[in-house]
N, C-alpha and C positions, 0 to 999 in steps of 0.2 A: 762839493761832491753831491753828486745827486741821490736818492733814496733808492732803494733797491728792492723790489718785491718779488713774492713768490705768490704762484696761481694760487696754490695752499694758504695762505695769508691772503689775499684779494678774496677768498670765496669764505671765509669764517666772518663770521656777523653777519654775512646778506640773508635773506628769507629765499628759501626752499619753497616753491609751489607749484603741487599737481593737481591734479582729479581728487586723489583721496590725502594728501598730505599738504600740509602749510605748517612754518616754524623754522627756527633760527638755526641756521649750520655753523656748529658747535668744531666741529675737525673736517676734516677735508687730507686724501692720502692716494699718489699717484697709482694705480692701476697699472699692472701691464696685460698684456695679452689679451686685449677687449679692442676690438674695432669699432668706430663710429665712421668713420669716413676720413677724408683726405685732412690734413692740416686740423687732423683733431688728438686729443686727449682722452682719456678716462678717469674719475676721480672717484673712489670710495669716500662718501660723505656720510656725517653722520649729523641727523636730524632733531634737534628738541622740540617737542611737541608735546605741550600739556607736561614738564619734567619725567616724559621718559623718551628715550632714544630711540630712532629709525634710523636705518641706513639703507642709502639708496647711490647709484650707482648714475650717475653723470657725465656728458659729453661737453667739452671744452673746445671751444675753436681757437689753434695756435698760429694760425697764421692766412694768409689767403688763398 
C-alpha cells in the first residue's frame, strides 16, 4: 500500500521565503474563496520566525 499525503502535510517543515519573511511553516490550512489562477490552491500558512508566528496566505499548483 502506498503512502498517502496531504498538501497540508507536504507544506509543514519546508521554509517559507519572501522579501521580508524566512522560517519554518508550522500549519498550513486550505483556503477557499481566493483565486490564484487555473489548477491552483490557496493555503493559510502559518510562519515561525524568530518563536513567534506569521501567517501568510500561499498559492499551490494542483495540477497542469
Amino acid at each position: 500500500m502506498a503512502n498517502l499525503y496531504t498538501i497540508e502535510n507536504l507544506l509543514i517543515g519546508k521554509t517559507y521565503n519572501s522579501k521580508t519573511l524566512r522560517g519554518e511553516i508550522i500549519s498550513a490550512e486550505k483556503r477557499d474563496g481566493i483565486w490564484y489562477g487555473d489548477n491552483t490552491e490557496a493555503y493559510l500558512v502559518a510562519v515561525n520566525y524568530g518563536g513567534r508566528y506569521h501567517y501568510r496566505t500561499i498559492a499551490v499548483k494542483v495540477g497542469e
